[in-house]
N, CA, C and O atoms as CSV, one atom per row, in Angstrom:
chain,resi,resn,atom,element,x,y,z
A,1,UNK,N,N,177.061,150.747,118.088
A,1,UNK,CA,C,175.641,151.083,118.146
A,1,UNK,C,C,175.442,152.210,119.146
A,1,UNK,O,O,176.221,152.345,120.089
A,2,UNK,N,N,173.997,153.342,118.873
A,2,UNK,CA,C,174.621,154.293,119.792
A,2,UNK,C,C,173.529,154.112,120.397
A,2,UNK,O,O,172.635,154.958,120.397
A,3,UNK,N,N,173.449,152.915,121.030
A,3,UNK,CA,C,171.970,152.724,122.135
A,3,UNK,C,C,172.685,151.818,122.814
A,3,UNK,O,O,172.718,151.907,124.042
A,4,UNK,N,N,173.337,150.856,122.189
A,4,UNK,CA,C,173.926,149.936,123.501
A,4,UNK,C,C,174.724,150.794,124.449
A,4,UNK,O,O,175.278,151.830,124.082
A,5,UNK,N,N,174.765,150.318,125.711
A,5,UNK,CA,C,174.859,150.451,126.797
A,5,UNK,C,C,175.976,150.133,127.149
A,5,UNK,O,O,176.603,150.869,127.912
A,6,UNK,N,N,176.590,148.765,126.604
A,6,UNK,CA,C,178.016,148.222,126.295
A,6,UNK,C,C,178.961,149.261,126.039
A,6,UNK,O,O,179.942,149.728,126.618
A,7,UNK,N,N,178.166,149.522,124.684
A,7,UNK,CA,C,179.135,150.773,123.788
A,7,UNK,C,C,179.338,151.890,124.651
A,7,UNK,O,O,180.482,152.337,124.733
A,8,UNK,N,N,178.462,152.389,125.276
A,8,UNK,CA,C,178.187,153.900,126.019
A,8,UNK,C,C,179.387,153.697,127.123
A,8,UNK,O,O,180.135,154.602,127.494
A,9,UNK,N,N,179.434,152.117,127.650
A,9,UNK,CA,C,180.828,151.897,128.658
A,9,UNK,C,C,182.431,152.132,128.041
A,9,UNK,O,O,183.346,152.743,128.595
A,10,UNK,N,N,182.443,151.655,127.126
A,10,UNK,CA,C,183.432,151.308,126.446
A,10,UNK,C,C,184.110,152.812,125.752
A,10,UNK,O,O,185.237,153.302,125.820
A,11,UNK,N,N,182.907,153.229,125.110
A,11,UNK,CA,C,183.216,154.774,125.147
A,11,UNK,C,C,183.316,156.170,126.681
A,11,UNK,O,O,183.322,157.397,126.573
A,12,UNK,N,N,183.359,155.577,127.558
A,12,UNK,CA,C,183.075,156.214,129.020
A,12,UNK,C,C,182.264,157.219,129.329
A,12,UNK,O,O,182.332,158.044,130.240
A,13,UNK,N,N,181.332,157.036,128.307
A,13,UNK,CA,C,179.955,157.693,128.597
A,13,UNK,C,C,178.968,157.151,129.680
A,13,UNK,O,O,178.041,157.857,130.077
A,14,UNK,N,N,179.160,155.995,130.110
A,14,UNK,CA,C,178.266,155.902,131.085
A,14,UNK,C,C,179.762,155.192,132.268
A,14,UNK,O,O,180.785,154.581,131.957
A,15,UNK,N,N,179.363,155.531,133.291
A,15,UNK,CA,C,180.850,155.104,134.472
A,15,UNK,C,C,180.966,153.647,134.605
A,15,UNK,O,O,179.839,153.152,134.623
A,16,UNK,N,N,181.851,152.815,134.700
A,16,UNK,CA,C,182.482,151.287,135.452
A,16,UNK,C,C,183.053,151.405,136.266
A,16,UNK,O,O,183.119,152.582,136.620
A,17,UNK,N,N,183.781,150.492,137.064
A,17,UNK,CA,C,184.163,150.036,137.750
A,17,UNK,C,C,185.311,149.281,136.856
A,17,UNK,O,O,185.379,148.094,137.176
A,18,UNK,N,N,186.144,149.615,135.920
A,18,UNK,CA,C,187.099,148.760,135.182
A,18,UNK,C,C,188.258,147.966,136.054
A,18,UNK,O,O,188.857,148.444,137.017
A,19,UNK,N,N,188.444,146.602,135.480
A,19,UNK,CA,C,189.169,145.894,135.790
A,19,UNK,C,C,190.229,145.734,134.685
A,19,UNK,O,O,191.362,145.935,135.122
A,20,UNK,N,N,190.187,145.480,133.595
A,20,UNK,CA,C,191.202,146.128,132.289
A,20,UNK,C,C,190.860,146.194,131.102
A,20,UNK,O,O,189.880,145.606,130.646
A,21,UNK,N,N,191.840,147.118,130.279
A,21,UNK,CA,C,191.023,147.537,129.261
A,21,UNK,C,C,192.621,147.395,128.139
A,21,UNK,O,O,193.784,147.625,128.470
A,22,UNK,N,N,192.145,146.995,126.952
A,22,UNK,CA,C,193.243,146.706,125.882
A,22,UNK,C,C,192.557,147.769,124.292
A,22,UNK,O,O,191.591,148.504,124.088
A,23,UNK,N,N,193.524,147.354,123.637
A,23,UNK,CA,C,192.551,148.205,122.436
A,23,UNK,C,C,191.455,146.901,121.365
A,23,UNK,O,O,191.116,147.037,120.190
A,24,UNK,N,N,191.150,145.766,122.278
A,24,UNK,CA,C,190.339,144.799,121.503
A,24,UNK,C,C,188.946,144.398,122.323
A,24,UNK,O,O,187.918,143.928,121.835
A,25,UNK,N,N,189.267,144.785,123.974
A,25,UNK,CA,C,188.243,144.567,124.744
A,25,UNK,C,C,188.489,145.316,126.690
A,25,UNK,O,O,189.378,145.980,127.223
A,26,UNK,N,N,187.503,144.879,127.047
A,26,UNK,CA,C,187.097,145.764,128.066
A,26,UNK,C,C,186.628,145.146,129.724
A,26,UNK,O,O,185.517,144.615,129.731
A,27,UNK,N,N,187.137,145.166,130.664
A,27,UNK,CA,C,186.329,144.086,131.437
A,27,UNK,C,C,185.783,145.278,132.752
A,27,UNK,O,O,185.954,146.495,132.831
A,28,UNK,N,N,185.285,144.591,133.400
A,28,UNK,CA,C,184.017,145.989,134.565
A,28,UNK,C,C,183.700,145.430,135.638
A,28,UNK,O,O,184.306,144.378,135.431
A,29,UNK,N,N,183.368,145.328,136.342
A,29,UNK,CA,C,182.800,144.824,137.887
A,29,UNK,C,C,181.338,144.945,137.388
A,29,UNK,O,O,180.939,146.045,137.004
A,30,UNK,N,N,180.674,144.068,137.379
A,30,UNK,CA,C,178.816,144.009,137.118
A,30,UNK,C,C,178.577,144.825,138.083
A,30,UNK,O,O,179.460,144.988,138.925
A,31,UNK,N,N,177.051,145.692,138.222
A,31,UNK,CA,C,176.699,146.472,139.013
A,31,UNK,C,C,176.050,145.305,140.278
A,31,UNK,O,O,175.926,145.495,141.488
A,32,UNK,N,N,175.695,143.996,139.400
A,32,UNK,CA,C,174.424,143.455,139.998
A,32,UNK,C,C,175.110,142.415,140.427
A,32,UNK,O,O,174.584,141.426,139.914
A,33,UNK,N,N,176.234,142.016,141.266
A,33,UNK,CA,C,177.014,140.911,141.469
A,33,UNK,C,C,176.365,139.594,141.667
A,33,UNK,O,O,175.584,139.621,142.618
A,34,UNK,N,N,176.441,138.466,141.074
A,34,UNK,CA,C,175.934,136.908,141.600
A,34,UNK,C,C,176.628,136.183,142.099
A,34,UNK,O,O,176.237,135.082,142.486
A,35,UNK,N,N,177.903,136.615,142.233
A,35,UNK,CA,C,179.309,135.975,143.032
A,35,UNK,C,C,179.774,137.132,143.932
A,35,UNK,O,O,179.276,138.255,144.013
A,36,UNK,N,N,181.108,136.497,144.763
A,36,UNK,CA,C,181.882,137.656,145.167
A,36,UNK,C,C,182.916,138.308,143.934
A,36,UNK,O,O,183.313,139.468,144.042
A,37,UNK,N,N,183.232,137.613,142.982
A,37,UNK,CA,C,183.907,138.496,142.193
A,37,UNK,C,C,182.824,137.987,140.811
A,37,UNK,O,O,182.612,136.851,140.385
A,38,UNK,N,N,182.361,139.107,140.423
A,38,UNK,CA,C,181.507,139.393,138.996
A,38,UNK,C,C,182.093,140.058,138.100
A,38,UNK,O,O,181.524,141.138,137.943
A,39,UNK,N,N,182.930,139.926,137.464
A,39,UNK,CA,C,182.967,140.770,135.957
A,39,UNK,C,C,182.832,140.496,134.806
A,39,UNK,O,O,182.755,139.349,134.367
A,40,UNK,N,N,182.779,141.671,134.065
A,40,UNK,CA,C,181.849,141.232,132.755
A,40,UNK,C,C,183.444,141.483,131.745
A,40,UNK,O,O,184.270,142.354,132.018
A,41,UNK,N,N,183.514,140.939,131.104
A,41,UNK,CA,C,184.612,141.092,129.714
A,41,UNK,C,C,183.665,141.434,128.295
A,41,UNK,O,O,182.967,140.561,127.780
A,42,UNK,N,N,183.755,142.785,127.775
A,42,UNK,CA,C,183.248,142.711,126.173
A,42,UNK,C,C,184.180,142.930,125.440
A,42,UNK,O,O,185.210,143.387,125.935
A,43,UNK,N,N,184.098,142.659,123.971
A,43,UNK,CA,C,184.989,143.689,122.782
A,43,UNK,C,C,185.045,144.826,122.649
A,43,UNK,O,O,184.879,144.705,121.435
A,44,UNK,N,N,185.109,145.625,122.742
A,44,UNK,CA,C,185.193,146.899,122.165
A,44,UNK,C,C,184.244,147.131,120.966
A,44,UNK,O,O,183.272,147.885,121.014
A,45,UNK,N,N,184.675,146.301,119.723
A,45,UNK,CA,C,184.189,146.094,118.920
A,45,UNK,C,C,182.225,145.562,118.877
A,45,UNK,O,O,182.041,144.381,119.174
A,46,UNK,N,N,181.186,146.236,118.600
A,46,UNK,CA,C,180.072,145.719,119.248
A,46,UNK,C,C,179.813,144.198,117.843
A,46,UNK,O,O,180.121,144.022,116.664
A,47,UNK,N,N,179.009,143.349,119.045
A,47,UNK,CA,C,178.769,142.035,118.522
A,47,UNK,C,C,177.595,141.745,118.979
A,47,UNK,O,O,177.429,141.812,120.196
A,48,UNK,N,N,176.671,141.416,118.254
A,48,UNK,CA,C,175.220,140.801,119.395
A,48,UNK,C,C,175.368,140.576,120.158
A,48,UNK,O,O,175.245,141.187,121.220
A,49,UNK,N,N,175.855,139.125,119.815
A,49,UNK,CA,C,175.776,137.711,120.852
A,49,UNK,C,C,176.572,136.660,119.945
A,49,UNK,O,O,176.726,136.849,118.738
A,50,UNK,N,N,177.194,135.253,120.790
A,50,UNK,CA,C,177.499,134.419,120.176
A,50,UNK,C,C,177.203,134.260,118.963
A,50,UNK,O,O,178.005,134.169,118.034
A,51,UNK,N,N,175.716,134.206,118.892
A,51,UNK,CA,C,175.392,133.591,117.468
A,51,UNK,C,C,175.451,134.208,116.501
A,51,UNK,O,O,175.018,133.769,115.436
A,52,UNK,N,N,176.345,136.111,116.702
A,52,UNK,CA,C,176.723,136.880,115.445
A,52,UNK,C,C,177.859,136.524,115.132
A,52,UNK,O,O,178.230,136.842,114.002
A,53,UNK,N,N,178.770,135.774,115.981
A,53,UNK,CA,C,180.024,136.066,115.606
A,53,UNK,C,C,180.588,135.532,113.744
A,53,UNK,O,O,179.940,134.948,112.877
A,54,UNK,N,N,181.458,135.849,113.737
A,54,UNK,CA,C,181.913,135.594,112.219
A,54,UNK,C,C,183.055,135.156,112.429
A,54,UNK,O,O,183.596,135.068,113.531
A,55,UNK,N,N,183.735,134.690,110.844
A,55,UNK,CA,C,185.069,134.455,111.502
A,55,UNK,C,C,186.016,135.171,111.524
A,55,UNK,O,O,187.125,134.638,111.498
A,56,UNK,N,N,185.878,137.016,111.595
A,56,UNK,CA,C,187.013,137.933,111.373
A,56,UNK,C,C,186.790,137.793,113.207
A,56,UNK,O,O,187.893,137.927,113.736
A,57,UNK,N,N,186.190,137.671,113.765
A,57,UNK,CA,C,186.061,137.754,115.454
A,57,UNK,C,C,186.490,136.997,115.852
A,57,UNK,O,O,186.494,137.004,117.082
A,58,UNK,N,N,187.157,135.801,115.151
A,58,UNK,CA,C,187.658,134.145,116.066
A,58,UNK,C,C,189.235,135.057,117.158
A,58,UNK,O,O,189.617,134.781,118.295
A,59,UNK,N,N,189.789,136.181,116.132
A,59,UNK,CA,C,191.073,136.502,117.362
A,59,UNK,C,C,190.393,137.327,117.815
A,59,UNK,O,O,191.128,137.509,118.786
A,60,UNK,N,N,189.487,138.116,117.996
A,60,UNK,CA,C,189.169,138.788,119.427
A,60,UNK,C,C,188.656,138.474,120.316
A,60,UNK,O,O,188.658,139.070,121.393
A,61,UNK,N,N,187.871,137.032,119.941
A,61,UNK,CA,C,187.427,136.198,120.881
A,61,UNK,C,C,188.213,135.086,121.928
A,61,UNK,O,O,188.068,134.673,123.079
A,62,UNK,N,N,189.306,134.839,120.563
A,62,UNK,CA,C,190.576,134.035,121.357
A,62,UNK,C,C,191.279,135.144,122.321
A,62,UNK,O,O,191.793,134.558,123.274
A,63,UNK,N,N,191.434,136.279,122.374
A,63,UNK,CA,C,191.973,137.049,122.656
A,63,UNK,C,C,190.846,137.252,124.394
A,63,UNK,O,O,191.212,136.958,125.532
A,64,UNK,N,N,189.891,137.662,124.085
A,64,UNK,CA,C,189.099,137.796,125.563
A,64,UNK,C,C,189.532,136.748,125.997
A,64,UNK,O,O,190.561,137.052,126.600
A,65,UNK,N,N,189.322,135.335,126.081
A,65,UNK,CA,C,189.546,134.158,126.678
A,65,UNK,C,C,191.053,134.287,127.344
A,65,UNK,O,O,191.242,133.753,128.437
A,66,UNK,N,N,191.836,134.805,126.864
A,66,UNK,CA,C,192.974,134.949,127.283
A,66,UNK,C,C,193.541,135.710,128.494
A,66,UNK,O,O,194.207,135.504,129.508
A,67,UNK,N,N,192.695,137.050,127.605
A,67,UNK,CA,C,191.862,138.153,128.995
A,67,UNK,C,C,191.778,137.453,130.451
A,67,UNK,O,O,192.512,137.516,131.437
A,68,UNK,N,N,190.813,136.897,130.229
A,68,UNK,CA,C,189.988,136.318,131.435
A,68,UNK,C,C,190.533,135.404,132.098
A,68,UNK,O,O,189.932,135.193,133.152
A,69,UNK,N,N,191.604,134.632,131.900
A,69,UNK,CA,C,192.199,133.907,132.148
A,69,UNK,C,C,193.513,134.551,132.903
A,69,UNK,O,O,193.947,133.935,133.877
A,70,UNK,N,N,194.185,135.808,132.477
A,70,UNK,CA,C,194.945,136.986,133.500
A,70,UNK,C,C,193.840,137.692,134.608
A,70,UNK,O,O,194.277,137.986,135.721
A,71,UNK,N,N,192.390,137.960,134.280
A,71,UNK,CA,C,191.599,138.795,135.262
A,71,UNK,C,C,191.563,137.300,135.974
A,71,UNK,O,O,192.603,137.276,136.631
A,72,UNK,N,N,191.150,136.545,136.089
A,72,UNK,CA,C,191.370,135.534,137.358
A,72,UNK,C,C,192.439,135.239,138.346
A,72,UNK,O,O,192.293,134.944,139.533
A,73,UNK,N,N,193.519,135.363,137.676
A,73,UNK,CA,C,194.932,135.103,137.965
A,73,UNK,C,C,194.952,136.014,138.858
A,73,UNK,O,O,195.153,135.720,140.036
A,74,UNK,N,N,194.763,137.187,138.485
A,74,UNK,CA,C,194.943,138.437,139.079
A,74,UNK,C,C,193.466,138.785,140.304
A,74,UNK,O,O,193.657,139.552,141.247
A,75,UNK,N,N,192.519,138.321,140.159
A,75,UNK,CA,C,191.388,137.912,141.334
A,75,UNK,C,C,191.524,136.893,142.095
A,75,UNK,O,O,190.675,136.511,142.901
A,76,UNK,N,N,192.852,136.264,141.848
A,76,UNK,CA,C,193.049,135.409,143.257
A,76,UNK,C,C,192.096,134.249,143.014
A,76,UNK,O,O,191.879,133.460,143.933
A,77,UNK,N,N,191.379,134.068,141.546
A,77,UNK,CA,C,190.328,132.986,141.342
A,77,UNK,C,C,190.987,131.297,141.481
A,77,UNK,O,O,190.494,130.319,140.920
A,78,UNK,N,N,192.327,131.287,142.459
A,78,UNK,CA,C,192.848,129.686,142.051
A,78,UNK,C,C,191.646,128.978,142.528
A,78,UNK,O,O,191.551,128.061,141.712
A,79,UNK,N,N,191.037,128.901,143.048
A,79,UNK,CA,C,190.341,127.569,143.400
A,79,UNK,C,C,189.188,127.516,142.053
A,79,UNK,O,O,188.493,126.515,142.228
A,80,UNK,N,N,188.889,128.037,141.160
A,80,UNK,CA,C,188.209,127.887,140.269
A,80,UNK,C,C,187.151,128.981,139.871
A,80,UNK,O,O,186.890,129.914,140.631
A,81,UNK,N,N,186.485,128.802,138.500
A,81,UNK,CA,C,185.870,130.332,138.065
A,81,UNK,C,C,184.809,129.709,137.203
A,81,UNK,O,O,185.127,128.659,136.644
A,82,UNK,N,N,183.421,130.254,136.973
A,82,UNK,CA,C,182.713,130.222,136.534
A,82,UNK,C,C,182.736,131.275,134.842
A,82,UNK,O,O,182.552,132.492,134.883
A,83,UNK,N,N,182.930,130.703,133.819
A,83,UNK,CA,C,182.547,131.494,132.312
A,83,UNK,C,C,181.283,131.163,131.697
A,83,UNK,O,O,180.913,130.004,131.505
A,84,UNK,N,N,180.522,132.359,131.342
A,84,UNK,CA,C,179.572,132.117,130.919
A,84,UNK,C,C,179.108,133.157,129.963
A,84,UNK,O,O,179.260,134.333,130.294
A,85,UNK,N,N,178.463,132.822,128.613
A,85,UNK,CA,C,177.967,134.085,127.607
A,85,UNK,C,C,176.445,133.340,127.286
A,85,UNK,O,O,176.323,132.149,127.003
A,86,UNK,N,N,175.488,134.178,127.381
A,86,UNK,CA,C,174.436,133.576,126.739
A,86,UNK,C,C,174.267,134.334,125.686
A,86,UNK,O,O,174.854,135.383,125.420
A,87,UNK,N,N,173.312,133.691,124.983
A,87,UNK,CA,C,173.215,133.987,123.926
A,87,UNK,C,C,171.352,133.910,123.071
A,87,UNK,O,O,170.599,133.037,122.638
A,88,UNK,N,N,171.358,135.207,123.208
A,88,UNK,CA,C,169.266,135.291,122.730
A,88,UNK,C,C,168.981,135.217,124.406
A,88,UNK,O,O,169.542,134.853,125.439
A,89,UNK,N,N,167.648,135.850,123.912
A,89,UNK,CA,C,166.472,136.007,124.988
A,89,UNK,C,C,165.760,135.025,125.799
A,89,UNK,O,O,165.044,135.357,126.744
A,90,UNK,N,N,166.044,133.240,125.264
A,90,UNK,CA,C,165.397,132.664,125.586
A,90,UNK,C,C,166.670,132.144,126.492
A,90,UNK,O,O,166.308,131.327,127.339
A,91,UNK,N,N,167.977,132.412,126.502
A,91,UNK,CA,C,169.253,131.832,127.401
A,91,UNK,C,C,169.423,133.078,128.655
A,91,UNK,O,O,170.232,132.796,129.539
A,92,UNK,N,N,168.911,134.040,128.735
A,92,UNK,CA,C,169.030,135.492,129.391
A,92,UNK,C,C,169.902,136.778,129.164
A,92,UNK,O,O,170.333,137.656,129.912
A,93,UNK,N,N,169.983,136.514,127.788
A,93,UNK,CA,C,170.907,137.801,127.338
A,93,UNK,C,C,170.088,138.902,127.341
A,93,UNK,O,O,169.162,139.113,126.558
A,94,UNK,N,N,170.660,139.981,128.743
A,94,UNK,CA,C,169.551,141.277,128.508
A,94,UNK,C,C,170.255,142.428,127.854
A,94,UNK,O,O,169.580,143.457,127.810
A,95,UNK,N,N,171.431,142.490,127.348
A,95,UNK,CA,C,172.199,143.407,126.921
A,95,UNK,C,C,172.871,142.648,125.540
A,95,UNK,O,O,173.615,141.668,125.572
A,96,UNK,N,N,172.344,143.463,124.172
A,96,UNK,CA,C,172.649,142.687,122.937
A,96,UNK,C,C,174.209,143.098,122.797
A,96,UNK,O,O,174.325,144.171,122.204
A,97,UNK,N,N,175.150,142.652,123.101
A,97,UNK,CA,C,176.270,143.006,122.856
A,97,UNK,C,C,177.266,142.004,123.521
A,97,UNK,O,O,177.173,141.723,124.716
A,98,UNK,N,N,178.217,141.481,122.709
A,98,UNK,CA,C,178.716,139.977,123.599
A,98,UNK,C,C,179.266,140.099,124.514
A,98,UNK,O,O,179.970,141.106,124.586
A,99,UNK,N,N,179.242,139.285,125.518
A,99,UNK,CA,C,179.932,139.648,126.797
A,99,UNK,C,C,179.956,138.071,127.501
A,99,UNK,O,O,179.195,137.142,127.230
A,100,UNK,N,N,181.222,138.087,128.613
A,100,UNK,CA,C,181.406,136.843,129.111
A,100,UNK,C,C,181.654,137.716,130.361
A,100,UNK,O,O,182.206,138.720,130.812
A,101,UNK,N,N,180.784,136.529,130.637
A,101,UNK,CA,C,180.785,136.940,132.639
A,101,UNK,C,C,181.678,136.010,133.383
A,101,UNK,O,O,181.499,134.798,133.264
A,102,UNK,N,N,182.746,136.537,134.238
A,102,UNK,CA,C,183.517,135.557,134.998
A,102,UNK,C,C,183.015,135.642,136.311
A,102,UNK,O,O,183.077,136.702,136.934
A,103,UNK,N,N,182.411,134.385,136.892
A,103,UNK,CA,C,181.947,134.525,138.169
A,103,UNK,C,C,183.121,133.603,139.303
A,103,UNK,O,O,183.862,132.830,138.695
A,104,UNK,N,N,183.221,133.631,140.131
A,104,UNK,CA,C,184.193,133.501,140.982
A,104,UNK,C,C,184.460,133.900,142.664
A,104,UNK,O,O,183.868,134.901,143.067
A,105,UNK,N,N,185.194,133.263,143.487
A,105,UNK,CA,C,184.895,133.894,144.762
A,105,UNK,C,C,184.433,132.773,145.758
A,105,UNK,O,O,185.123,132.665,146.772
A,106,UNK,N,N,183.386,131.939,145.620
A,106,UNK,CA,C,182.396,130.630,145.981
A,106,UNK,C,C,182.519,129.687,145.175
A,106,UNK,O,O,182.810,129.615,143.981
A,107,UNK,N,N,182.177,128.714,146.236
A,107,UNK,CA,C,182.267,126.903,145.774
A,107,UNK,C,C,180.324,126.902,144.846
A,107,UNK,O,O,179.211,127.168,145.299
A,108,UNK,N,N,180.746,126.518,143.630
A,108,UNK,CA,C,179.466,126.403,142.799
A,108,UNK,C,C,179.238,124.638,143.087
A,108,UNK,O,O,179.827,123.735,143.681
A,109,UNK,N,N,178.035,124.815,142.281
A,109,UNK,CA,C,177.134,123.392,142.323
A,109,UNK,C,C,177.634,123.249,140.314
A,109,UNK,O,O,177.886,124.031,139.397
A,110,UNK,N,N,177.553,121.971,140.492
A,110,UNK,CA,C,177.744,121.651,139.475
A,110,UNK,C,C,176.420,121.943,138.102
A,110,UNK,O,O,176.565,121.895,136.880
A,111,UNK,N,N,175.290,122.214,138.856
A,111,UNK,CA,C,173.715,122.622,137.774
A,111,UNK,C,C,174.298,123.999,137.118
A,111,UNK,O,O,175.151,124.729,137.624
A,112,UNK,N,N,173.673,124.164,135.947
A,112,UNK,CA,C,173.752,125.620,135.538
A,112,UNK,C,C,172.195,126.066,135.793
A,112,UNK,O,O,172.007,126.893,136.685
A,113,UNK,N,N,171.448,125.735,135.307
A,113,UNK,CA,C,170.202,125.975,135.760
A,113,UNK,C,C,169.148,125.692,136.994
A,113,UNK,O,O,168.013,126.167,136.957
């Protein structure tokens, strides 16, 4: 899409902060951190949100998870990590394009909300 913002990263039209990049997906340091370590993981490939996915996306999705699971390793996240994707406007998705946020760094509370 040539309005997402996602896309504009992914294509390096707009600058990150990259943490790694494969030819299926993409991960970044959030600008707006809520932890000490914030990054965002997308596809490459643009996707709404959860609730677009299909099932040609089940391996690029298995594939981020996998991702994220080396970007922790590699952030020193042993004591534990926060994953999270919302999904629609009414969960706080402000950027239509899927993305999983790994938060990490601090001892969380068990509430999500």
């Amino acid at each position: 899409m040539s309005d997402c913002i996602f896309c504009k990263i992914v294509k390096g039209d707009i600058p990150s902060a990259k943490v790694y990049e494969d030819d299926r997906c993409y991960a970044f340091r959030d600008i707006n951190p809520q932890a000490p370590t914030h990054i965002l993981v997308i596809p490459k490939k643009h996707i709404d949100s959860v609730a677009a996915l299909k099932p040609e996306d089940e391996a690029t999705v298995g594939h981020i998870f996998t991702v994220i699971s080396k970007i922790a390793k590699d952030e020193h996240l042993d004591a534990g990590f926060r994953v999270i994707s919302n999904s629609g406007a009414d969960a706080g998705q402000t950027v239509n394009h899927l993305h999983f946020h790994i938060l990490g760094g601090v001892k969380m509370g068990e509430g999500l909300i």
